[in-house]
N, C-alpha and C positions, 0 to 999 in steps of 0.2 A: 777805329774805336767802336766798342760793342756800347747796345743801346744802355744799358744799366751802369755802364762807365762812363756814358754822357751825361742819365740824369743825374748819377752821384755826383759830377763836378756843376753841374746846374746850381744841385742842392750846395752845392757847400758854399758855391760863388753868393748865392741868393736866401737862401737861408730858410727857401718857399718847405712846404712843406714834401713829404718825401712819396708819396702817392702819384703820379701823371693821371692830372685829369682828363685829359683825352683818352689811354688806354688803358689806365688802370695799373700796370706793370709796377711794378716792384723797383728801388733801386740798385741792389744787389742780391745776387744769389750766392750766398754763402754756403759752400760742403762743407760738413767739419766730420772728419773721422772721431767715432763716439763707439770703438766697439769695445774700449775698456769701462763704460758703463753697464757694469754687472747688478741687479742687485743682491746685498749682502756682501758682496767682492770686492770694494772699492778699496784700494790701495791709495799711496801718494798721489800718483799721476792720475789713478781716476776720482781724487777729491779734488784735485784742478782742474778737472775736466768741467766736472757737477757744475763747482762753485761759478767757475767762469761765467761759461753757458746759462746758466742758471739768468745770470743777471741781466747777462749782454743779452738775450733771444729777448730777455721782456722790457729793458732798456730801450732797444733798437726794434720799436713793431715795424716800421714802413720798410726792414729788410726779410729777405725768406732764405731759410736758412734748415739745407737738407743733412741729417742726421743720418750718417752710414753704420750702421751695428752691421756687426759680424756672426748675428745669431737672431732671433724672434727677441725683440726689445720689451722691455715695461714702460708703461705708460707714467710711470711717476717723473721720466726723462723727459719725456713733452711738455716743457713749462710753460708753451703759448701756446697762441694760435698760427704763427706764424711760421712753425717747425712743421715739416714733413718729414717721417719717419721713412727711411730708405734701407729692406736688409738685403745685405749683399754676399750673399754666401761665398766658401763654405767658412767656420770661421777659423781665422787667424792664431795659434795657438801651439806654430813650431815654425823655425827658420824656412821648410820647402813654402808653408805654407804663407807665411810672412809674406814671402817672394810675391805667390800664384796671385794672393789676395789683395797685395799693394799692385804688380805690375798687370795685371791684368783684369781682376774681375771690380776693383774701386778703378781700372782705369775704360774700363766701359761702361760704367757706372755715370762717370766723369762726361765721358763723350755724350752720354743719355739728354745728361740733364744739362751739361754747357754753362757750368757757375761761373760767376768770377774772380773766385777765391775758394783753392783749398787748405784750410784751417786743421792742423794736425797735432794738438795738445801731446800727444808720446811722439815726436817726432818724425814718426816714419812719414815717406814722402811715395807718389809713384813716378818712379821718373821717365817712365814711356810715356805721361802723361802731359802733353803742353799749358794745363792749368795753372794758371798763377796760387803759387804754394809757399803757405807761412809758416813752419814746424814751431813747435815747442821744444828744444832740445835742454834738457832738464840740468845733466852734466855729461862726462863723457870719462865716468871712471873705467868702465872697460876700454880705453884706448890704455889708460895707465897702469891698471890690474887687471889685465886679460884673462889672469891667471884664477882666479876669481868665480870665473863662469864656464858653461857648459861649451864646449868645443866648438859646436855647430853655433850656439848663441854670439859667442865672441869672435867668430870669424865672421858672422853674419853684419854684426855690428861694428867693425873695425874697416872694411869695406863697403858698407853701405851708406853709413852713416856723414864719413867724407863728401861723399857725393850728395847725398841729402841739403846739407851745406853750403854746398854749392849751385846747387839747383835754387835754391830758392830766392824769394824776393827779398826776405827778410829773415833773421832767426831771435827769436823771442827764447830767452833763458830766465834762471831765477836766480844770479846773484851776480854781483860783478866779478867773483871770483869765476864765473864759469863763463863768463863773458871772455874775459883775457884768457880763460883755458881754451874753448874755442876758439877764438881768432886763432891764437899762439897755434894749437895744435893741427889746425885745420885748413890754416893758410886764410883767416877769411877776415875782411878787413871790419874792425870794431865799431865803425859805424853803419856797420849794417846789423848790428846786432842789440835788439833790445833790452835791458835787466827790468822782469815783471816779479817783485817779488809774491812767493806764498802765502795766504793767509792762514787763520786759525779756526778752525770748524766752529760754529756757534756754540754747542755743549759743553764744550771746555771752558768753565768759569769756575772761582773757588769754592772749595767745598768748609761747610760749619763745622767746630769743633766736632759737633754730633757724627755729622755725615763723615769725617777722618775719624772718629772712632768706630764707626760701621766696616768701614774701609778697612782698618787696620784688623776686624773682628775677623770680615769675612774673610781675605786674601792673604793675610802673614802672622795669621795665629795671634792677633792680638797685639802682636811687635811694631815696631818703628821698621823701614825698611828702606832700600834705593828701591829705582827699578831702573831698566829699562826696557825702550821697546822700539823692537823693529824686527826685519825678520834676522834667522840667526844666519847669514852670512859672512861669510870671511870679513871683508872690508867695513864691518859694525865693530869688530875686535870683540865680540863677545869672550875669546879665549883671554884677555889681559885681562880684560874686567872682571872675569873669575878668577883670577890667579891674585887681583888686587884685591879683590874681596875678600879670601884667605886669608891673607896680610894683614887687610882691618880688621879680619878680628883675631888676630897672635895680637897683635898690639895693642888692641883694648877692648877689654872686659868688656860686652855686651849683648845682648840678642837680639843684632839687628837682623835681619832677613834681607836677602836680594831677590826682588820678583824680575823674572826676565819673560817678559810679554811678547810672541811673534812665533810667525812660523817657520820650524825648518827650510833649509831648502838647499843648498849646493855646499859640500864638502864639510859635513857637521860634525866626522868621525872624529875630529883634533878635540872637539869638547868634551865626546865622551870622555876620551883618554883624560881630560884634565879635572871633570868631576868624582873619576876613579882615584885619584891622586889629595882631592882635597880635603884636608879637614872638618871644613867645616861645609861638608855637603849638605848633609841637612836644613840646610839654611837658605838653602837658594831653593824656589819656587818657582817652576815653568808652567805659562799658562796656557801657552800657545795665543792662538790669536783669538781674540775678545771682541765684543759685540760693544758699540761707541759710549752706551751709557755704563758699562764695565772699566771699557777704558778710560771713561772722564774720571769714576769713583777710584781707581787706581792711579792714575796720576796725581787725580785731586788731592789722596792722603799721603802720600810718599814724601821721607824728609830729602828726599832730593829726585833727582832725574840725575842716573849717571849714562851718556851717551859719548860713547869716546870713539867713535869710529876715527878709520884712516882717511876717507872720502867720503863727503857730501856734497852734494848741488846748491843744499839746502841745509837742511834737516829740521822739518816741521815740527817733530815733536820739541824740540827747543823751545819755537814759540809758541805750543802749545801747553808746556807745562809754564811758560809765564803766564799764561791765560789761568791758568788755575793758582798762581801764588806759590808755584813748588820751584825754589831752589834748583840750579843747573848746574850739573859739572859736565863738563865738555871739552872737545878737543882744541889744540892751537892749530888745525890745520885748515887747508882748503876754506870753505864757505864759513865753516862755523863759527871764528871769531867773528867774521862780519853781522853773522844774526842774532850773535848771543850780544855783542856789544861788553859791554862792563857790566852785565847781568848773569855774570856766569864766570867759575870759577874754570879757568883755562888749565886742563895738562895733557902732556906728552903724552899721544894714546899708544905710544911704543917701549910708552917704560911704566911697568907695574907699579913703582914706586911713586913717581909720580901722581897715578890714580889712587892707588893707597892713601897718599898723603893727604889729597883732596877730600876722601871721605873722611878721613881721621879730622880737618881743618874743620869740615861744615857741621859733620854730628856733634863737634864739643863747644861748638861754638851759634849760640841760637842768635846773638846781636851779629852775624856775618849772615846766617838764613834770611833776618829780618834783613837786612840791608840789600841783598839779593832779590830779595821780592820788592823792595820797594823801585831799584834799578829795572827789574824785571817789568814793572808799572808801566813805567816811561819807556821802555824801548817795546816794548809791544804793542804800540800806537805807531808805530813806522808803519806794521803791515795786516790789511784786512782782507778780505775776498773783494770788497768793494773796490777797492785801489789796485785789487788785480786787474778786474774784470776791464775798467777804465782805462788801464795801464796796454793790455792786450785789443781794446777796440784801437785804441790808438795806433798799435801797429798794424792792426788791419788797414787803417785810413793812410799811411803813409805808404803802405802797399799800393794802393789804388793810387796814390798820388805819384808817384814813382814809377809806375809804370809808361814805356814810352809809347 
């Protein structure tokens, strides 16, 4: 048993403070791979990254806790005193290099500094590495839509990720739907695997009549509008949700607008084809991807969130536009019933109709909006960063506890 895995069960037996006065020594040395903190670049995975970290590093001072970037870091990532920044080149940013940078250069990284926990918020693990390793494994749609992603990406991910898995001490996920997906799919038995749900970024709070008419000024010509937002990937169904959009407005009279917020990225040419085809092209507004006080004032005014994907982990913006009082339509599958709760109008993201229907349900009807927000209310008190952050220290300590 290493020294910092002695005083950590000291401290827990005794409840003494977490400093050794005689040497000084720290109770744990925590790695957490941190190279998807970019800034300006934070995606899903790097606003769990932030958020977690964020709290845990200043929550837990009497641990020390080394920060691996995969590039020359910012300093707004250093939230204590208690982080030491570690970059570890070159960075990570294609499957050869995935490999180079998890199995070999984080795994002498590893060996350097001799922590007793490597913490891995996107999952990736090094498995020539003997370090006790806790992944974040978010979901695992490319095991079910391979098809989805770049060749080299999803074979990388269909093979490594298995082992990943299994190598570790624990796997931390964000929803019980990916819990059963993992075990189910991965062979790994369900109590070893943690549900840490997602929070909701701070700025996303409702906006005043005023502020949704600014909204509605700047971003949809003045109009009522959905939106959605993520990037435009296959497994978001962006191609139903414009085909349903079409739909909504054959059916009824009105100038609503669809903003669809994110960026391009793997197999987009099916869209073109289907905005070439639509009627009401002009109507739909692409923003690309928006800066957080953009995206708060957009979601903030939109009479709804339509987010209809095939596969989710999660899907934050859910619970991010109930942070803002905006109405959800969403899909019946995977995670999303579980986060949307009874706060969201459920349909079939494989039938246009269905999504049709939902918008045609929610725009004519403002006593189902208001009802929606107000279910909205209450089920967005299940999940904060705070309850992440506390959720995830926890399985770091069962980590340590667990181990023989």
């Amino acid at each position: 048993m290493n020294y910092y895995r002695l005083l950590y069960k000291c401290n827990k037996a005794t409840g003494f403070l977490a400093e050794s006065v005689e040497t000084g020594k720290l109770f744990m040395v925590i790695a957490v791979n941190t190279r998807l903190l970019i800034p300006d670049k934070l995606d899903g995975i790097a606003w769990f990254t932030r958020e977690t970290l964020h709290r845990i590093t200043r929550n837990h001072p009497e641990h020390q806790f080394l920060f691996l970037f995969d590039r020359p870091y910012s300093e707004e990532f250093i939230y204590s005193s208690n982080i030491q920044p570690v970059f570890v080149s070159p960075p990570a940013r294609h499957p050869f290099l995935w490999y180079y940078w998890f199995e070999h250069a984080v795994k002498r990284t590893l060996e350097k500094y001799k922590p007793d926990l490597f913490l891995s918020p996107d999952g990736f693990l090094s498995l020539s590495s003997n370090v006790l390793s806790l992944p974040v494994i978010h979901d695992i749609n490319f095991f079910h839509r391979p098809e989805d992603l770049p060749f080299l990406v999803r074979r990388y991910y269909n093979k490594f990720f298995p082992l990943y898995a299994k190598k570790a001490c624990r796997i931390i996920t964000v929803s019980d739907f990916s819990r059963q997906d993992i075990s189910k799919s991965f062979k790994i038995n369900p109590d070893k695997i943690d549900v840490v749900f997602n929070g909701s970024n701070p700025f996303y709070s409702p906006l005043t009549p005023e502020e949704k008419k600014i909204s509605k000024q700047t971003y949809a010509e003045g109009k009522d509008y959905f939106v959605f937002i993520g990037h435009l990937h296959p497994r978001k169904n962006v191609a139903n949700l414009l085909l349903a959009f079409n739909e909504f407005k054959k059916a009824f009279s009105s100038d609503m607008k669809l903003l669809i917020v994110g960026d391009t990225w793997f197999k987009t040419k099916g869209l073109k084809n289907i905005l070439s085809r639509m009627d009401f092209r002009d109507d739909v507004i692409f923003y690309g991807k928006q800066e957080p006080a953009a995206m708060h004032q957009i979601l903030g005014g939109a009479t709804a969130l339509t987010y209809v994907s095939y596969f989710e982990g999660f899907g934050i913006p859910i619970l991010e536009a109930m942070y803002c009082n905006t109405p959800v339509i969403t899909s019946n599958k995977t995670s999303m019933p579980e986060v949307a709760g009874e706060a969201a109008i459920l349909v079939d993201p494989g039938s246009v109709d269905s999504i049709k229907n939902a918008m045609l349900s929610i725009s004519q009807n403002p006593d189902q909006q208001r009802q929606l927000i107000v279910k909205g209310q209450k089920q967005r008190e299940k999940f904060s960063w705070d309850k992440t952050a506390e959720k995830v220290w926890i399985s770091i300590e069962k980590c340590m506890e667990e181990r023989p």
